[in-house]
N, C-alpha and C positions, 0 to 999 in steps of 0.2 A: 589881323586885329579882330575883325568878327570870330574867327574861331576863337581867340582866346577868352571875347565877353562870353560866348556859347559856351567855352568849357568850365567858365568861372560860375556861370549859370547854372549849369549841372551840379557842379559840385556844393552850390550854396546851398539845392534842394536834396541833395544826401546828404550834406551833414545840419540839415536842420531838424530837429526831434518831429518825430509826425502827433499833431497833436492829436490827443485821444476824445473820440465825443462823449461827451458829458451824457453819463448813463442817468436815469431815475431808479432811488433804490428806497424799496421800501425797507422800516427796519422794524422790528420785535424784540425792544430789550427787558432788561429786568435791571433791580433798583440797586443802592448800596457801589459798594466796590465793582461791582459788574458793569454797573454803569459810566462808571471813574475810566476804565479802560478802553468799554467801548464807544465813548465819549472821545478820547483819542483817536481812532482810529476812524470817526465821522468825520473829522476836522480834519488828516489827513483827505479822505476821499474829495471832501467840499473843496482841498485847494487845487485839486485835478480837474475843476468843473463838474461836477455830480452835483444832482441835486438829490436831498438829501430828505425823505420825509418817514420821523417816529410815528408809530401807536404807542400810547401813552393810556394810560389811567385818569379818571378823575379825581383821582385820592393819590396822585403821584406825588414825592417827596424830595425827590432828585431831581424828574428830569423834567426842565424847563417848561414852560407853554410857550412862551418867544423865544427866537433866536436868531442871530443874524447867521446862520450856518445849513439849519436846518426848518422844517414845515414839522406840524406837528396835526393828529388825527387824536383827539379826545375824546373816548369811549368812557359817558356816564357809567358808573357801577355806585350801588351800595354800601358794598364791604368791598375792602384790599388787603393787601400784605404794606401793614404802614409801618414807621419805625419806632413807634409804641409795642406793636407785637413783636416786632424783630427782638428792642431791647427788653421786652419783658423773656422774652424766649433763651436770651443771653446769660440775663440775669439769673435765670433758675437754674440754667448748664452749670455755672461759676460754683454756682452755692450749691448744688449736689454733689461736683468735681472735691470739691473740697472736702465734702465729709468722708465722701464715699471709697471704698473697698475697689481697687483698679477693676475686679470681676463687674462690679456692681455699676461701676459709671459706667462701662463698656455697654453693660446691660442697657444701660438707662438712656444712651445714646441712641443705640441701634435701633432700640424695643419700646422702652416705655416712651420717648417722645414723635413715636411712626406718627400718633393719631393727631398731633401737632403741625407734621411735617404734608398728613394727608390732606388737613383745614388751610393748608396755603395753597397747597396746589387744588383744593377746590375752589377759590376765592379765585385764581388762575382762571381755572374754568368756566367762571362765572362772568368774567371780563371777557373770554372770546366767545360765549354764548351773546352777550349783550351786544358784540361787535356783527356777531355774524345774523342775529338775527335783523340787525339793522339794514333791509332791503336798499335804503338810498344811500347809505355809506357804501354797503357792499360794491354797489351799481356805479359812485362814485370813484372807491381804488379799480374796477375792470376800464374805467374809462381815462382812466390816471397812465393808463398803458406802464405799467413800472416796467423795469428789467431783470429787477432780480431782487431778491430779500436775503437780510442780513439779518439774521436771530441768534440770541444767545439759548440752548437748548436747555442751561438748568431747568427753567418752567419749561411747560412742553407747548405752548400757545401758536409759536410760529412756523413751527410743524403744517397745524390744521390749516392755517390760513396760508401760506404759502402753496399746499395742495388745492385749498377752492380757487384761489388768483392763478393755479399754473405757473407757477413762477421757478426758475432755477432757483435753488437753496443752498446757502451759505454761512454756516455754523463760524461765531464768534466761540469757543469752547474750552472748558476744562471738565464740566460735567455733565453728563444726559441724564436728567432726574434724580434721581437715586446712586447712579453709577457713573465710574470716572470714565472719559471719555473713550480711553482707547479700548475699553472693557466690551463696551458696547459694538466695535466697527474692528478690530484688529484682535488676528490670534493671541491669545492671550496663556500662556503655562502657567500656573498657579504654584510651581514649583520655585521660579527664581522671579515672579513678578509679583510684589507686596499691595495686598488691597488696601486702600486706604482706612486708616482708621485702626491697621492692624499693627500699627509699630516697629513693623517688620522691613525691613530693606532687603536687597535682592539678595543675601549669601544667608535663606535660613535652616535653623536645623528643624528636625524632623518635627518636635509637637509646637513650632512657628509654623509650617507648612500644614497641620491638621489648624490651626486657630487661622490661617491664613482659607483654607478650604472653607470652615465656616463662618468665618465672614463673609466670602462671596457668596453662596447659599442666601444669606439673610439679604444681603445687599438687592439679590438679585429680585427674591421675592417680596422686599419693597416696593422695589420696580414697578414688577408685573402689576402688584396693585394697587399700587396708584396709576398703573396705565390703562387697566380693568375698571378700577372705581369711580375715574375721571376721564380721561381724553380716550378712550376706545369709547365711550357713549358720547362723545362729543362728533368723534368721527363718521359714527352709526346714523344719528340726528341729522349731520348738515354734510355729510361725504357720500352717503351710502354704505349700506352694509357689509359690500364686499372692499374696504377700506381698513386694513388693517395698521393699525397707530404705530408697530414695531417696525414693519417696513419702510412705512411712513418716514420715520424718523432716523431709521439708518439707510437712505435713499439721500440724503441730501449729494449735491454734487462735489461741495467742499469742506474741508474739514480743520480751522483756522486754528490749531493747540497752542496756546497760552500755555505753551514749557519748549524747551531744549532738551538736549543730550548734553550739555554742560549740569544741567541743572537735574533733570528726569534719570531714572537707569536705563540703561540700554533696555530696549524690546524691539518685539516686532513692530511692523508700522503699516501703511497702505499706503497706494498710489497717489487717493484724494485727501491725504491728510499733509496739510502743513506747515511747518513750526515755524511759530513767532515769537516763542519767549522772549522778554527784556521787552518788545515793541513799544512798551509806554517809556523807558529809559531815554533819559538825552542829557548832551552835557549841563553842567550845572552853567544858574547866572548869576549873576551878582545878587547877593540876598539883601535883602529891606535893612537901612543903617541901625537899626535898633539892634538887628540881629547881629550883623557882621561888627559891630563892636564887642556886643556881650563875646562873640566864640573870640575875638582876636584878644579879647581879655585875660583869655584862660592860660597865655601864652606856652612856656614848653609839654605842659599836662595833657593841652588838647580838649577838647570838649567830646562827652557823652550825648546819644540822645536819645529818648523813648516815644513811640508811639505803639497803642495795643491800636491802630484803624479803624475805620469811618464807625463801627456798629456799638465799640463799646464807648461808654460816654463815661462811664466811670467805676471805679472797682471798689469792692469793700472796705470800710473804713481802714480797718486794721490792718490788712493789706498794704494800702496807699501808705502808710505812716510808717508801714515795715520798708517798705521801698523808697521811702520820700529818707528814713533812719540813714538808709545804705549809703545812699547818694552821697550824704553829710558828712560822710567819713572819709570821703576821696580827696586826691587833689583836684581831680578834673571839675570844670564848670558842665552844665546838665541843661538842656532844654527839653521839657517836658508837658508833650502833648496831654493836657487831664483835662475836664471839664466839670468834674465833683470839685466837692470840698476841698478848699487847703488845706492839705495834713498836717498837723500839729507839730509834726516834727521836720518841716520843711528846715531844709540849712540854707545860708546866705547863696550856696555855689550854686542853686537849682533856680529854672526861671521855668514859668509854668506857663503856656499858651493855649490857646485854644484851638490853633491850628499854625503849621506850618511847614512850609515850602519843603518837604520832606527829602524830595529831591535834589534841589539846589541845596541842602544841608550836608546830604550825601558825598556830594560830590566836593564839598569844602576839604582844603591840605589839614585841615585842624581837625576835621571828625575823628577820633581812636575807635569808637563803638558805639552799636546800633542794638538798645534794648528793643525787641521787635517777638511782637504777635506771631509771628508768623503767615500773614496772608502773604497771596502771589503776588503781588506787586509790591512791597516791602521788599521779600525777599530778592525777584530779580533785580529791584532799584538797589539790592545791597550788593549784589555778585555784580553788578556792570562797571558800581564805585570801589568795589576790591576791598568793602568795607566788613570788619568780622562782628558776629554777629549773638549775644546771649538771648535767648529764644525764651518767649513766656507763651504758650500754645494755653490756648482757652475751649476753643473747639473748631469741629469739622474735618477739616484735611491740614488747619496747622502744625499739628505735630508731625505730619508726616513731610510735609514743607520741610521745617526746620530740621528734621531729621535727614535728609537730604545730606542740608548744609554741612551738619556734624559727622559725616561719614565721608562727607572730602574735608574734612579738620578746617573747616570755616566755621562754626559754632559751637557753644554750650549752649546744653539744653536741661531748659527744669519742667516742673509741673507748677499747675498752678495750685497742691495741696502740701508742697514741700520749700516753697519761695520765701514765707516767710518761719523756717524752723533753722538752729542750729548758723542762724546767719551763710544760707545756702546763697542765695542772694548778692550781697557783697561778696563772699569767695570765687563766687562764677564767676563775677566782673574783672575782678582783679584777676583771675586765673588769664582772662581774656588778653586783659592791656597787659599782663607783662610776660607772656609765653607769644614770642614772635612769630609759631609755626601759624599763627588762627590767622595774622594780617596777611603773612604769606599762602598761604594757602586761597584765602578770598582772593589775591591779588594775582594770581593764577588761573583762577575761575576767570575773573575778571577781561584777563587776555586773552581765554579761551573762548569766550562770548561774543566780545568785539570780533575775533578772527573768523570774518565770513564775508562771500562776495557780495551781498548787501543786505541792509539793514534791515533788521526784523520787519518793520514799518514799510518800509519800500517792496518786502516780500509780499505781504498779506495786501497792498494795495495791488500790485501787479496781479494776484491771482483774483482777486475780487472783478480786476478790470476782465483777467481771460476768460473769467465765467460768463461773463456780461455779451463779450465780443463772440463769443460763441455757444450762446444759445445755452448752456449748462455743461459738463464737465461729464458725459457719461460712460467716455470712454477709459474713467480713471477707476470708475467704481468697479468691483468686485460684483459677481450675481449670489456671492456668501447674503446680502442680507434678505435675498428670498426664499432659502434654503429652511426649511423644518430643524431645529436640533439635531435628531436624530439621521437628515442625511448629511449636515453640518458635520459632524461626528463619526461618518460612514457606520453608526452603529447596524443602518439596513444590511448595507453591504457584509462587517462582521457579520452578523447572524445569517444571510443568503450563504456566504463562503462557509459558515460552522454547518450549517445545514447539508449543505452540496458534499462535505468531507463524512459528515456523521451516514449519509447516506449513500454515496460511496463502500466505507466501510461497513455498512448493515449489508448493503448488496453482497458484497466479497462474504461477509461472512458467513450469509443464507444461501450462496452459491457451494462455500467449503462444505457447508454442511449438507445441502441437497447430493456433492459428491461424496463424500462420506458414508451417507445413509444410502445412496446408491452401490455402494462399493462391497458395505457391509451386507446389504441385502444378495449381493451376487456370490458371495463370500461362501454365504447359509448355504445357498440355493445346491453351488459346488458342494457341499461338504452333506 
C-alpha cells in the first residue's frame, strides 16, 4: 500500500506542469497598430506570472498610464510622434498617391518624405535622451533588476537602453527602421526576395530585379542615416564611443517576426529568428446584439466589411461617396469602419461604426468579404478566417501585404488613384463574391496556418520565457552581425585570391621571359 501512495506520488509531480517563475520584463514599444499587437502578447506574458513594466511617453496616445496587467515608467518629453503628425502624414501620402505618376509617388515615398520620417525618429531620440539622462530613473530600472526587454525595433530607442541596462534583448518585429526585418539579420538575394515598397513578388523579371536593386540601395541609405543622424550620437553620448548602433541592433538574442511562410515567400532565415504570424488571431465570440442582428439580416447575401486601420480616420470626400456609391449597388449588408463625414451617397445596406470587433466579424459564417487596408494584422486576422480579401493599399508595406494575398489568388488588388474611375471598385468586389477560387484559396491559407504544433502565441511566449531562463540566446546568433560588408561579402578574400593568381601568373611570366632572353642570348653567343 505505501508503495502504491509512493508511486502515485511520483507520478502526480511528473505529470504536473513545472510552474515557471515569473520573470520581470522591461518593455520599449511604439504607438498605433504596433502597439495593438504588442499589447497582445503582454497580456499573454502577465497570464504566465511576469511582471510586466512599459516606457511610455508623456504625450502617449495609446498606451495606457494604468493598468491592471502591466507598471508603466513615464518619460516627460516636449515634442512626440502624436496622431496628429501621424494623420497629417497620411493625409498628404493619400492626396499625392492620387495625383501622382507611379515613378513620382514612388519618388515621393522613398525620397521626398525621408526628412519627415528623420523628424520622428529624432523626436525618438529625444525621448531616450530625456530617459537616459534621468540619473534616478536610470538608477531606479538597474535596481528594478529586469530580466530581459521586449522592444519593437521600428524606433531604434530600445536598442540603446537595453545595452546601458545589460539586458538580454528581444525583438517584437517586422521592421528595423528604415528596413524590413529579415534585410537587416538574414542572407538576403535580391534576385528572387522583393524589397518592400517594390511591387515585386519573388518570380521577377530582369528590369523588376534592377528597380528591385535600387530600392534596396535607397532603403538602405535611409538607414545608415538615420542611424548616423540620430542613434549612433546617442550611443557615442551615453554608451561610449567604441559602441556601434548596427551591431547593437543586430546583436539582439531574439528575433519575434510578425509573418509565416503561409503568408511571407520563402527565404533564408536564422537560428534566432522566430515566426509568429497570425499570433493576435483567436476564434471569434459572440458579437454585440446590435451587430449580430444587422449581419443575420443580410441573410443568403452575407455581409461585407471594410476597415482602412487604426491611422486613417477618414478618406477624401469623393472617395467615400465613390465607395459608400458601390456598397449601394449590392445585395450584401456592409459594415463600415469610417469616422468622416456620412457620404452623401450612403445606401440603406451600409451601417457605419466607429469601430468594430474586427475579429469576431471575421470569424462570423456570414462575412463573404473583407475590404482591407492592408496592414499586418487585418491581413493575418483574414488568412486565419479563410476570409477573401479586395485590398485598398494607402501606404508603406500595404501593398506589398496585399500582394502577397493576390499571388496565392486570396485577393483583388487596387490603388488608391484608380478606386474610384471606371467603377473599378464595385467590379473588384463583385469579381471577389462571385469567383469561388478567392474564398477557396483564403480557405487554404487558412488550414495552412492553423496546421502547426502550436500556437503562434504560445511560440513567442515560450521563447520570450527561454531567453529569460537562460540568460540571453547567444548561442543562436550568427558572428555575421560583427563582420565589415566587405568580409560579409568575402570581397577581401576575392581580391587576396585575384591577387595571389594575377601574381602567380606575372611570376610565370617574368620567369618565361627571363628564360627566353636567356636562351636567346646563348643562341647569339653560339652563332
Amino acid at each position: 500500500m505505501r508503495l502504491i501512495c509512493c508511486c502515485s506520488a511520483l507520478l502526480l509531480l511528473v505529470f504536473i506542469p513545472r510552474a515557471c517563475r515569473g520573470g520581470n520584463i522591461l518593455v520599449f514599444p511604439i504607438e498605433g497598430s504596433h502597439w495593438i499587437n504588442m499589447d497582445i502578447l503582454l497580456r499573454a506574458l502577465h497570464s504566465r506570472g511576469h511582471s510586466i513594466t512599459i516606457v511610455r511617453s508623456s504625450k502617449s496616445w495609446y498606451i495606457e498610464d494604468k493598468s491592471s496587467y502591466y507598471n508603466t515608467i513615464t518619460v516627460q518629453v516636449e515634442k512626440s510622434i502624436d496622431q496628429k503628425l501621424i494623420t497629417r502624414i497620411i493625409s498628404k501620402a493619400i492626396e499625392f498617391e492620387r495625383g501622382a505618376l507611379p515613378l513620382m509617388s514612388f519618388l515621393h515615398i522613398t525620397v521626398g518624405m525621408f526628412s519627415t520620417f528623420l523628424d520622428a525618429h529624432a523626436a525618438v531620440g529625444d525621448f531616450v535622451s530625456a530617459m537616459l539622462d534621468d540619473q534616478e530613473l536610470m538608477r531606479n530600472m538597474k535596481d528594478s533588476k529586469f530580466d530581459l526587454m521586449l522592444a519593437d525595433p521600428c524606433w531604434g530607442g530600445g536598442v540603446i537602453l537595453a545595452k546601458y541596462l545589460n539586458l538580454p534583448l528581444v525583438y517584437n518585429v517586422c521592421w528595423l527602421i528604415a528596413t524590413e526585418g529579415h534585410l537587416a539579420i538574414a542572407p538576403s538575394p535580391l534576385s528572387y526576395i522583393p524589397i518592400t515598397g517594390s511591387g515585386n513578388t519573388d518570380k521577377m523579371s530582369f528590369f523588376q530585379r534592377v528597380k528591385n536593386v535600387v530600392l534596396y540601395l535607397i532603403t538602405q541609405t535611409q538607414n545608415h542615416l538615420v542611424v548616423k543622424q540620430i542613434y549612433q550620437k546617442i550611443c557615442d553620448k551615453y554608451l561610449g564611443p567604441n559602441n556601434d548602433y548596427k551591431q547593437l541592433m543586430l546583436a539582439a538574442d531574439l528575433w519575434l517576426m510578425r509573418v509565416d511562410f503561409v503568408f511571407e515567400f520563402p527565404r533564408p532565415t536564422m537560428p534566432n529568428v522566430v515566426y509568429m504570424g497570425g499570433f493576435q488571431c483567436k476564434p471569434a465570440k459572440p458579437l454585440p446584439q446590435h451587430l449580430e442582428e444587422f449581419v443575420q439580416s443580410s441573410g443568403e447575401h452575407g455581409v461585407i466589411i471594410m476597415s482602412l486601420g487604426t491611422f486613417v480616420s477618414e478618406l477624401p470626400a469623393d472617395l467615400t461617396n465613390e465607395i459608400a456609391a458601390a456598397f449601394a449597388k449590392l445585395p450584401q449588408k456592409v459594415i463600415w469602419r469610417h469616422k468622416g463625414d456620412r457620404p452623401a451617397t450612403l445606401g440603406n445596406n451600409t451601417l457605419i461604426v466607429e469601430w468594430m470587433p474586427q475579429n469576431d466579424l471575421l470569424g462570423h459564417p456570414k462575412i463573404k468579404l473583407f475590404v482591407a487596408h492592408g496592414g499586418t494584422n487585418g491581413v493575418q486576422e483574414a488568412i486565419y478566417h479563410g476570409v477573401p480579401v479586395v485590398g485598398l493599399p494607402l501606404f508603406f508595406d500595404q501593398h506589398d501585404n496585399l500582394l502577397r494575398l493576390k499571388e496565392r489568388g486570396g485577393a483583388k488588388l487596387l490603388t488608391i488613384n484608380t478606386v474610384d474611375k471606371d467603377d473599378n471598385f464595385l467590379k473588384a468586389i463583385q469579381e471577389v463574391l462571385n469567383e469561388p477560387s478567392y474564398r477557396t484559396n483564403m480557405q487554404r491559407l487558412s488550414r495552412l496556418h492553423r496546421d502547426q504544433p502550436m500556437k503562434p502565441l504560445d511560440t513567442a511566449v515560450f521563447w520570450i520565457e527561454f531567453v529569460m531562463r537562460h540568460k540571453g540566446a547567444a548561442h543562436l546568433r550568427t558572428e555575421s552581425y560583427r563582420l565589415p560588408w566587405y568580409s560579409y561579402h568575402s570581397v577581401d578574400v576575392f581580391l587576396f585570391l585575384a591577387g595571389a593568381v594575377l601574381l602567380a601568373l606575372l611570376t610565370i611570366f617574368i620567369m618565361m621571359r627571363c628564360l627566353y632572353t636567356t636562351m636567346c642570348k646563348h643562341k647569339v653567343k653560339r652563332d
